[in-house]
C-alpha positions as CSV (number, residue, x, y, z in Angstrom):
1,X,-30.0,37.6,-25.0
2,X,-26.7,39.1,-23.3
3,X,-23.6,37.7,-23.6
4,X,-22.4,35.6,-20.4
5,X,-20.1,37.9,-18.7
6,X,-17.0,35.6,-18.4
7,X,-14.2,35.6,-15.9
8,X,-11.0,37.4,-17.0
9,X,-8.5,34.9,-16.0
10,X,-7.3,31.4,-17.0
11,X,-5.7,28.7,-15.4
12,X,-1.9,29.3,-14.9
13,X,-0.8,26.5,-12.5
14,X,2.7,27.8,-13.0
15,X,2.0,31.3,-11.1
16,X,0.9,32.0,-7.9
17,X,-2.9,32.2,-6.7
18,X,-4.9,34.2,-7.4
19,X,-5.3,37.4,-5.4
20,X,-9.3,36.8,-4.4
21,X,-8.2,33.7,-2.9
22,X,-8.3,33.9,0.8
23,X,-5.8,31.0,1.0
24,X,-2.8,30.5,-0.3
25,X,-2.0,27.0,-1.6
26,X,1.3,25.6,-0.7
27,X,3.2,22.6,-2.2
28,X,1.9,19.2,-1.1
29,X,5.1,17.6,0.6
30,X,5.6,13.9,1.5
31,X,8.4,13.2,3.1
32,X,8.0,9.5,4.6
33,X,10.1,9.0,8.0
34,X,10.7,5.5,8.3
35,X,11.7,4.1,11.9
36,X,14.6,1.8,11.9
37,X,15.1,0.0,15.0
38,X,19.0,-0.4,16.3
39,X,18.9,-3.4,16.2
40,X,16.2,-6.5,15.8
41,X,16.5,-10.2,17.5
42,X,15.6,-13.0,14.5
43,X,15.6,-16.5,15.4
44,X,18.7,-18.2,14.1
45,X,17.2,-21.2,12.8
46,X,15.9,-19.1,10.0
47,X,17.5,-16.4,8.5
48,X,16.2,-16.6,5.1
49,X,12.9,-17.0,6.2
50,X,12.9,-14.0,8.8
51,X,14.6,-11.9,5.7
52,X,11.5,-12.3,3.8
53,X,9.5,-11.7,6.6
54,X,11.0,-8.4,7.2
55,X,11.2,-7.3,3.8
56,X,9.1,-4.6,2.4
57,X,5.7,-4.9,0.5
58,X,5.0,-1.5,-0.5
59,X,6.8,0.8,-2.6
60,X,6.4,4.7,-2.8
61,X,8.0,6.3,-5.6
62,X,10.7,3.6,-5.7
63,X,11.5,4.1,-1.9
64,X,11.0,1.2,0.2
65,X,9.1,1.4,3.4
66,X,10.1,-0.1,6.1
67,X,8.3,-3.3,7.7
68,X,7.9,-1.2,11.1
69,X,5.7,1.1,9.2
70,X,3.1,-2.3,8.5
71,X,1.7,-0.5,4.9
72,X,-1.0,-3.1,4.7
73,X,-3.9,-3.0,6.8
74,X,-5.3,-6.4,8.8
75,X,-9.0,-5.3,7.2
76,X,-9.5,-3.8,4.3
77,X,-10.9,0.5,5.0
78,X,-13.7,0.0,1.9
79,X,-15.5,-3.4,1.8
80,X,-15.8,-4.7,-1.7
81,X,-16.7,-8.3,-3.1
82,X,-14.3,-9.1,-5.7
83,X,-15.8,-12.3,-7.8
84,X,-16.7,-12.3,-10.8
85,X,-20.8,-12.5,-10.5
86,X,-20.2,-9.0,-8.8
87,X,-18.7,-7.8,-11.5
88,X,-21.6,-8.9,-13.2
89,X,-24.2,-7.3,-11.1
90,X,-22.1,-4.2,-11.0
91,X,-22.7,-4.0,-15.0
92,X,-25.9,-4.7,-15.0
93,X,-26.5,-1.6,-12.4
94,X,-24.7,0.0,-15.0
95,X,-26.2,-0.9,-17.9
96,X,-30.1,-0.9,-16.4
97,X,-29.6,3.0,-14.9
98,X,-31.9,5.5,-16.1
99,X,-32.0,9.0,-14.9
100,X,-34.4,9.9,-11.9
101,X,-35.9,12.8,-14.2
102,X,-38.1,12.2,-17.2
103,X,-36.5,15.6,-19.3
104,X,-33.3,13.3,-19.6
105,X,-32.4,9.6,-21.2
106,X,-28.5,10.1,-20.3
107,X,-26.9,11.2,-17.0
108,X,-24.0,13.0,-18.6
109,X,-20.4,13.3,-16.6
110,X,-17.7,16.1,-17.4
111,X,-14.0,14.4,-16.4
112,X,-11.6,16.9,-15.4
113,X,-8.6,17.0,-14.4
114,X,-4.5,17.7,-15.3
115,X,-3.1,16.8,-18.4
116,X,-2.1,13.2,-18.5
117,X,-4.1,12.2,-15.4
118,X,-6.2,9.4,-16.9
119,X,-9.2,10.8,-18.2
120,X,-8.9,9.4,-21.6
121,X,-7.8,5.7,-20.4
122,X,-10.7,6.0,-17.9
123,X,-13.2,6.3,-20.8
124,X,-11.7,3.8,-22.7
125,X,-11.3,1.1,-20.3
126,X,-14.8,1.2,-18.5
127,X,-16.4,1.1,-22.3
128,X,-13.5,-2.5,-22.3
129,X,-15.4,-4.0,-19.4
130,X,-18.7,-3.5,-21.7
131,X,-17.1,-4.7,-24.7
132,X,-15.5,-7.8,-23.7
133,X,-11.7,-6.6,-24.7
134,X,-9.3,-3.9,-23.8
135,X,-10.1,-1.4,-26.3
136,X,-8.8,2.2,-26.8
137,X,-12.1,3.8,-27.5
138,X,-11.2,7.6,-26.2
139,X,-8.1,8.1,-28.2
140,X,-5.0,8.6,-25.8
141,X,-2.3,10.7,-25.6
142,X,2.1,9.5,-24.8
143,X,2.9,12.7,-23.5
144,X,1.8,14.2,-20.1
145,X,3.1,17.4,-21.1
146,X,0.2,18.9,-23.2
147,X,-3.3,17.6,-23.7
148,X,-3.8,15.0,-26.6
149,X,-7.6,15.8,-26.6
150,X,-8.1,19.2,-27.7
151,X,-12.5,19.2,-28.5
152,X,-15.6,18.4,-26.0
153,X,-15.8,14.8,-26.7
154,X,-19.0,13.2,-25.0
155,X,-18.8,8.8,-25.2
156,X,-21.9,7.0,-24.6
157,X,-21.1,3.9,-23.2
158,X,-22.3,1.1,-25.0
159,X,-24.3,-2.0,-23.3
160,X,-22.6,-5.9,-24.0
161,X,-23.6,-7.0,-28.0
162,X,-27.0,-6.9,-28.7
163,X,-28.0,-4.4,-25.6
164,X,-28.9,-0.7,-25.7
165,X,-26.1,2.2,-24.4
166,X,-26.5,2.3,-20.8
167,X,-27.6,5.9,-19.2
168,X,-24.5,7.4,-18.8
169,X,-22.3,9.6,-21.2
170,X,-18.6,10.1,-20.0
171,X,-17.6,13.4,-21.4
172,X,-13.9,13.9,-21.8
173,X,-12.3,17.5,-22.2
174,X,-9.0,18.9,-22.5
175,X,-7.0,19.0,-19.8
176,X,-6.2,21.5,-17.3
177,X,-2.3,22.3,-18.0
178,X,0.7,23.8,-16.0
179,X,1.8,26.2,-19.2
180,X,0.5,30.1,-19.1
181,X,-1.5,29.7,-22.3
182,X,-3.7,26.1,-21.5
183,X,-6.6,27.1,-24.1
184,X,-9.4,26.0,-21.1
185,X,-10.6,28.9,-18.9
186,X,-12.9,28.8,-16.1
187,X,-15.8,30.4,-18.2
188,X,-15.3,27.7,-21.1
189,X,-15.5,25.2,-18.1
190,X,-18.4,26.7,-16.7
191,X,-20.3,27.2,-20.3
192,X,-19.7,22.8,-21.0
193,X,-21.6,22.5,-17.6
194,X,-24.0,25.0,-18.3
195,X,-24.7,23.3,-21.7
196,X,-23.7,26.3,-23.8
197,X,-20.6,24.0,-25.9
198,X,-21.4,22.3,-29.1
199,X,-20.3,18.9,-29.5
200,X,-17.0,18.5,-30.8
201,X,-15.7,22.4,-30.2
202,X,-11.8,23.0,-30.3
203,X,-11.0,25.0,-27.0
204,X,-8.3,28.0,-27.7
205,X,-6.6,30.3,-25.5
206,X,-7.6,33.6,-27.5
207,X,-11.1,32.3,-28.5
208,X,-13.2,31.2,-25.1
209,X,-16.7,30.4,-25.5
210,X,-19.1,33.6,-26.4
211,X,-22.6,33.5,-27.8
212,X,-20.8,34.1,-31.0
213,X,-18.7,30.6,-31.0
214,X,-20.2,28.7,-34.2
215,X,-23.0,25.9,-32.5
216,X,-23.2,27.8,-29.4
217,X,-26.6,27.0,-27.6
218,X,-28.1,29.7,-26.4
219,X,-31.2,28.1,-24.6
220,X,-29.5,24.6,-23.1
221,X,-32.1,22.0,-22.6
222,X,-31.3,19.9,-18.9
223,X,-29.6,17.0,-21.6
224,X,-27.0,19.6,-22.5
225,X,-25.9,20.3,-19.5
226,X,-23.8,18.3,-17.2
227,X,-25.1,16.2,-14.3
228,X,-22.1,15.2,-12.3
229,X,-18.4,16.2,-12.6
230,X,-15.5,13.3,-11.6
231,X,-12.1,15.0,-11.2
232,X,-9.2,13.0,-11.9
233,X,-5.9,12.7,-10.5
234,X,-3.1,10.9,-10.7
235,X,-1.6,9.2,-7.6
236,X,1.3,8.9,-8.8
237,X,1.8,12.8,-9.1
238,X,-0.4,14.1,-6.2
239,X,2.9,14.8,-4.2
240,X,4.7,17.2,-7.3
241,X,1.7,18.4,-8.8
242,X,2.3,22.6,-9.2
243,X,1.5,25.2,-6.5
244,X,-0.6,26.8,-7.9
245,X,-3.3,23.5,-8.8
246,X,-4.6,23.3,-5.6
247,X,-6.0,26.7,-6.1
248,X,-7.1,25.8,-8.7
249,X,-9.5,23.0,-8.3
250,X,-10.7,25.1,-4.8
251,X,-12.0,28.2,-7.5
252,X,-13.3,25.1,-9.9
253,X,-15.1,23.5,-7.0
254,X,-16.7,26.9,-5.5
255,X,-18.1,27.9,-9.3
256,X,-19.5,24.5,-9.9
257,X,-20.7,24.3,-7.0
258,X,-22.8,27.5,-7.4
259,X,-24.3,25.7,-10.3
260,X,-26.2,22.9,-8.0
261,X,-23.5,20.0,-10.3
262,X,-22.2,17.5,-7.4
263,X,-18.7,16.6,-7.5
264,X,-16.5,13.3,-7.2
265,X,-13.2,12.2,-7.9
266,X,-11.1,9.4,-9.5
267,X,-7.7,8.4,-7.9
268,X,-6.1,6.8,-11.1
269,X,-2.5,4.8,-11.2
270,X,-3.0,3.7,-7.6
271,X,-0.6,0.8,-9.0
272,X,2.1,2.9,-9.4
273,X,2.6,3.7,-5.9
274,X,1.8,0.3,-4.5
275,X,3.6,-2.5,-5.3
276,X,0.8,-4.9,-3.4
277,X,-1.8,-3.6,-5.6
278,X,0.2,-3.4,-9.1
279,X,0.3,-7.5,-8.5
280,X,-2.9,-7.6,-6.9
281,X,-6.0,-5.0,-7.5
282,X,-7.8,-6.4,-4.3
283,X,-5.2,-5.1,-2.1
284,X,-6.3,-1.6,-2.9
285,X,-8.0,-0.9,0.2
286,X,-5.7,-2.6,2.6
287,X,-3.0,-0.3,1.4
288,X,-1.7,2.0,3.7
289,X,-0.1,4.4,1.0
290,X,-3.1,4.3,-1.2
291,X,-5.3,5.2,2.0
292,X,-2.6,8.1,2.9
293,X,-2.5,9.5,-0.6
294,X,-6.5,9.5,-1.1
295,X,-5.9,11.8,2.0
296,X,-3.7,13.3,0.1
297,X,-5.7,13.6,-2.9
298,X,-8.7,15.2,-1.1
299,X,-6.4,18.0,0.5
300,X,-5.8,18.9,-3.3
301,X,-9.0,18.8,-3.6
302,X,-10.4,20.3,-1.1
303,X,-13.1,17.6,-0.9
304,X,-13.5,14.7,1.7
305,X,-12.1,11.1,0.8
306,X,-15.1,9.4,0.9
307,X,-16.1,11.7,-2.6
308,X,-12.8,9.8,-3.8
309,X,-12.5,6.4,-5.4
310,X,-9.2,4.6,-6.2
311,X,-9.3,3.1,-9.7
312,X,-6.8,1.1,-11.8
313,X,-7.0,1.8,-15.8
314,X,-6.2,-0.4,-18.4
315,X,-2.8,0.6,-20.4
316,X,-0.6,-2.5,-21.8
317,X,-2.8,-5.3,-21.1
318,X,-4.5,-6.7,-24.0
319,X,-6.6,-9.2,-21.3
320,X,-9.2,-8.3,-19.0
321,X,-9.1,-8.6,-15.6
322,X,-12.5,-9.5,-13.1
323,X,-10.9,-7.4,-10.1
324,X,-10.1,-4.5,-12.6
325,X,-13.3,-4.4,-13.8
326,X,-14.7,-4.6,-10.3
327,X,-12.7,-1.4,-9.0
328,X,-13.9,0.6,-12.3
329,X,-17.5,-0.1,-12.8
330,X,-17.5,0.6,-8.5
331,X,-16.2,4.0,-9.7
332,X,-19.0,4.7,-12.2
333,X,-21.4,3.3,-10.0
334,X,-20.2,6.2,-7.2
335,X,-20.3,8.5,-10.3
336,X,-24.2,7.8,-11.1
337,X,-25.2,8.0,-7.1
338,X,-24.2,11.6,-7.3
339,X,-25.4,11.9,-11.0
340,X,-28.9,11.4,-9.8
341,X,-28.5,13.2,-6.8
342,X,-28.5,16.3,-9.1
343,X,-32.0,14.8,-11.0
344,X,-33.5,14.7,-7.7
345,X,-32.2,18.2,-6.3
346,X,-33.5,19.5,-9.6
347,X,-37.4,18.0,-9.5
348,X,-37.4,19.2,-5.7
349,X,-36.7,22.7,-7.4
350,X,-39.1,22.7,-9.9
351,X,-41.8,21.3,-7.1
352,X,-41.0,23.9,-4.8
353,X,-41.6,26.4,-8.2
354,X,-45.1,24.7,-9.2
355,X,-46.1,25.3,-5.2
356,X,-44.9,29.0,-5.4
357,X,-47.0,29.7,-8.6
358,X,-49.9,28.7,-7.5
C-alpha cells in the first residue's frame, strides 16, 4: 500500500497565508462606536433610580456599552427551556443515542481548535453533567501559550452510575498553535479523521504521521475514523486571534470537507464577554454581544452561525449548575445531529454502490 502523499506545509498562524489561497485573511477588528447623546432629560424625583436605569449591563472586554446601544434583546434569538426536567431529557437524548449505521457503537467527534480555547474543559465538564460533580476528567492545561495535551486522546462519555457509556466519544487533540514549529500539520489532521492515528500517539513537528509511525492503521475500519468535527473557539479572543488563523480554519474546512466529515462549532467563555450571562447563563441568547461575536465567530470560520453554539465550561466551580448543564448537553446534542448526518450520507453511499454493482 503507498504511502499517503502528505501536504508540505504546517500551520504557521504567525506568517501570512498561504500562496494557493485565493483570499487573503485580514485581522478581525471590533471597534464598538457607542452613541452618547448631548444630553438626556431624567425625571428629578429620581435620580438614583434613573442612574441605575441608565447604567450598563453588558461588558465587552472591560469596556462598557452604552444603554443607547440596548445589548439585551426583548426575545431571546434561540429558544431554549431552561428547567431542570429539560436538562433531564436532554441527558437522556444523550445517553439513549446510537449511531444510525450498524458498522459503528460510537459516533466519534475530533475537537479542534487554538491552544487554550476550551477543548479540554469542554470534555471534562459535559462528562460533570453525567457524573453528578464538576470533575476534571480531560486533564487541563494553565497556559494558553502552548498546548497541555500533546497525544490523540479519545473520552467516552460515561452514562449516570449504574448506566452504560452513551454513543458518543469526544476526541481531544493538540491544539492548533500561533508558533512556526506547532507539531500538528494538516496531513496528521487529516490522517486522525481518516482513522490512520493510533490511540494515544505524541504528534511532533519533524515526525508527521507516515505508514511507518508505530500503530499506524493502514486499513481504518468506519469506528476509526471520525464522524463529526466541533471547532472551538474562544469568545473572548475571536477579536485578537492571529492573521493568519482565519486561513487557516478556511484550508481545514475545505480538506475535511472533501472527506464527506460535517462540521460544527463551539463558542466557549461566552461569560467573559458578557456580564449578563457570567451572572446568569439564560441570558445567553438575549445577548446582543454574544449574538454579534457568534457573527464574529463564523466569519473566522468561514461557516454560518447557525453551525455555531454558545457554551459556558465549568472552571472554578466545584457545584453544578441546571442552566449550565442545559447550554452544554444542547451543544452535544447539535454535535450528534451532524454526527449522524455523516452515518446516513454514508449508507446512502454504499446503497447507491450495491445498485451500481448489480
Amino acid at each position: 500500500m503507498h504511502e499517503e502523499s502528505k501536504p508540505a506545509f504546517s500551520f504557521n498562524f504567525g506568517a501570512a497565508a498561504p500562496t494557493p489561497t485565493t483570499t487573503t485573511a485580514t485581522a478581525l477588528q471590533f471597534n464598538p462606536v457607542v452613541t452618547v447623546p448631548k444630553s438626556v432629560s431624567l425625571p428629578t424625583t429620581s435620580t438614583s433610580t434613573a442612574r441605575k436605569e441608565h447604567r450598563a449591563l453588558f461588558t465587552v472586554s472591560g469596556m462598557e456599552a452604552s444603554s443607547t446601544v440596548r445589548p439585551k434583546l426583548e426575545s431571546p434569538w434561540r429558544d431554549v427551556e431552561w428547567t431542570a426536567e429539560q436538562r433531564t431529557n436532554l441527558m437522556k437524548t444523550v445517553s439513549s443515542y446510537r449511531p444510525s449505521s450498524g458498522e459503528v457503537t460510537q459516533a466519534q467527534v475530533l475537537l479542534l481548535g487554538p491552544v487554550g480555547a476550551g477543548k479540554s474543559s469542554f470534555i471534562s465538564s459535559v462528562q460533570s453533567v453525567f457524573s453528578g460533580r464538576v470533575t476534571n476528567r480531560a486533564m487541563v492545561g494553565s497556559s494558553s501559550s502552548s498546548s497541555f495535551t500533546k497525544k490523540l486522546q479519545p473520552f467516552n462519555i460515561l452514562g449516570q452510575k449504574g448506566e452504560d457509556p452513551t454513543g458518543v466519544v469526544l476526541c481531544d487533540i493538540m491544539g492548533l498553535s500561533d508558533g512556526e514549529m506547532t507539531g500538528l500539520t494538516l496531513h496528521d489532521v487529516l490522517s486522525v479523521i481518516k482513522g490512520h492515528v493510533p490511540v494515544g500517539h505524541k504528534f511532533s513537528p519533524d515526525q508527521p504521521v507516515t505508514a511507518e509511525t508505530e500503530g499506524y492503521v493502514r486499513r481504518p475500519t468506519l469506528q476509526d475514523k471520525i464522524h463529526c468535527v466541533a471547532f472551538v473557539v474562544d469568545a473572548s479572543k475571536v477579536l485578537t486571534y492571529p492573521k493568519g488563523l482565519s486561513s487557516t480554519f478556511q484550508q481545514l474546512r475545505e480538506h475535511i470537507s472533501d472527506l464527506g466529515v460535517h462540521q460544527v462549532a463551539l463558542l466557549t467563555q461566552v461569560d467573559k464577554i458578557c456580564s449578563e450571562t457570567a451572572k446568569d447563563v439564560t441570558h445567553v441568547y438575549k445577548s446582543r454581544i454574544v449574538q454579534d461575536m457568534m457573527s464574529k465567530a463564523g466569519a473566522l470560520l468561514g461557516m454560518s452561525t447557525s453551525y455555531i453554539v454558545p457554551v459556558r465550561n465549568y472552571s472554578s466551580e466545584l457545584n453544578l449548575d441546571v442552566n449550565t448543564d442545559v447550554l452544554l448537553l444542547s451543544a452535544v446534542d447539535h454535535i450528534l445531529q451532524y454526527a449522524d448526518l455523516y452515518f446516513q450520507d454514508n449508507t446512502a453511499q454504499d446503497m447507491e454502490s450495491v445498485k451500481f454493482k448489480n
